[in-house]
Every structure is written in C-alpha cells, then in structure tokens.
C-alpha positions as CSV (number, residue, x, y, z in Angstrom):
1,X,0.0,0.0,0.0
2,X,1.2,3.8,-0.7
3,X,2.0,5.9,1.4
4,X,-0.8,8.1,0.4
5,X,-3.1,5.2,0.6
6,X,-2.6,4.9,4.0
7,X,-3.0,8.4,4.5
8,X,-5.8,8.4,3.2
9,X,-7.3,5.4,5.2
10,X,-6.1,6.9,8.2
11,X,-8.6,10.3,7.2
12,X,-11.3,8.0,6.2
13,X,-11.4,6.5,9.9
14,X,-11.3,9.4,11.7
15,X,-13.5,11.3,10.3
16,X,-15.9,8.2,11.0
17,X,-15.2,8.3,14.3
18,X,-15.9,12.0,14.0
19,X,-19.1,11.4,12.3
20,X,-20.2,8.9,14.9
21,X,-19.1,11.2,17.9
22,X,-21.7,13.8,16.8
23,X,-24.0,11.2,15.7
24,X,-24.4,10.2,19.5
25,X,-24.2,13.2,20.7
26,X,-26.9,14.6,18.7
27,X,-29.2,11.4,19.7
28,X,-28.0,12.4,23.3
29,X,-29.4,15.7,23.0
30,X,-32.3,14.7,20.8
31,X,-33.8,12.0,23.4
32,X,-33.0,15.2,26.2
33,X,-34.8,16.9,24.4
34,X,-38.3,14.8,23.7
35,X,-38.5,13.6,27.0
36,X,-38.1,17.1,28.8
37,X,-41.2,18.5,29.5
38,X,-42.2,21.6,27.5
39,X,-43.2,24.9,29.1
40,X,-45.5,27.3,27.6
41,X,-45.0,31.2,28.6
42,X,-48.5,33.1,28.1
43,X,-46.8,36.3,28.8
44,X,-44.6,35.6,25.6
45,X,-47.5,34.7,23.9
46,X,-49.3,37.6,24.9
47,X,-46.4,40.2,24.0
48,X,-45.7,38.3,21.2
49,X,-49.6,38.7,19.7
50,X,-49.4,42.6,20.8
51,X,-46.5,43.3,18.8
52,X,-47.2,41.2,15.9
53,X,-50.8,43.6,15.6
54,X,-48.6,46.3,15.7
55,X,-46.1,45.3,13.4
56,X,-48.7,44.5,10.5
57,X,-47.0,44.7,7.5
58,X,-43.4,44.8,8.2
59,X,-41.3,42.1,7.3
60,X,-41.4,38.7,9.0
61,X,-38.1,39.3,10.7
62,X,-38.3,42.4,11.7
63,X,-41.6,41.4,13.0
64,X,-39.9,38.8,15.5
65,X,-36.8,41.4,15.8
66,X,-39.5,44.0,17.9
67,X,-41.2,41.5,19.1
68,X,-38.5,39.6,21.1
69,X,-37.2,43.1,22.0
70,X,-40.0,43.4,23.6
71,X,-40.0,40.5,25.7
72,X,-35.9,41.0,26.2
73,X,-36.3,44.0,27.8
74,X,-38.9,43.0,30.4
75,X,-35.8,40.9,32.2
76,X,-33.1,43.3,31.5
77,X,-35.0,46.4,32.2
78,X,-33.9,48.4,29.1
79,X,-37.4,50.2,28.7
C-alpha cells in the first residue's frame, strides 16, 4: 500500500469516528430533548400577539426582531 493510501485510510477512519461522535451526541441531545417537558410562557404569547398587531405589515423578521425586544427587555430592564 502507498503511502498516500494509507494516509488516506487513516482520514477516512477518523472522520468516521468523528461522524459517529456527533451522531451520539446529537441522539444524546435529541432524546434530552423529547422527554423534557415543554413549558408554555402566556406572557410571551401575549407580548408576542401585541406586537405582531402592531407590526402588521413589516417584514417577517423584523416582526420577530421588535417582538422579542420586547420580551428582552422585560428581564433586563432596558425600557
């Protein structure tokens, strides 16, 4: 076998066991995630729905943008 050949191989099997690394992490996180239970936040919801009626019209992320600055600045008192 070359020497190139085996470099090659080499490559090949690492970045399987790469691959396979984030592979299990990401079913890690996935399963985390499914089985966590989800929380709903009406006041998001609520500030959400007010800003989307005010922001009728804009673009879609813009939209979101004042929206979630919004519901930012409730925690970090900016308003």
């Amino acid at each position: 076998m070359k020497k190139n050949d085996l470099f090659l191989a080499n490559f090949m099997l690492q970045d399987q066991f790469i691959i396979s690394a984030y592979k299990k992490r990401t079913e890690i996180l996935k399963k985390k995630v499914v089985s966590s239970p989800f929380e709903i936040c009406l006041e998001r919801a609520r500030l959400f729905t007010e800003s989307y009626k005010k922001t009728k019209g804009e673009p879609q992320v813009i939209r979101f943008a004042k929206a979630m600055e919004g519901w930012i600045s409730i925690f970090i008192h900016i308003t």
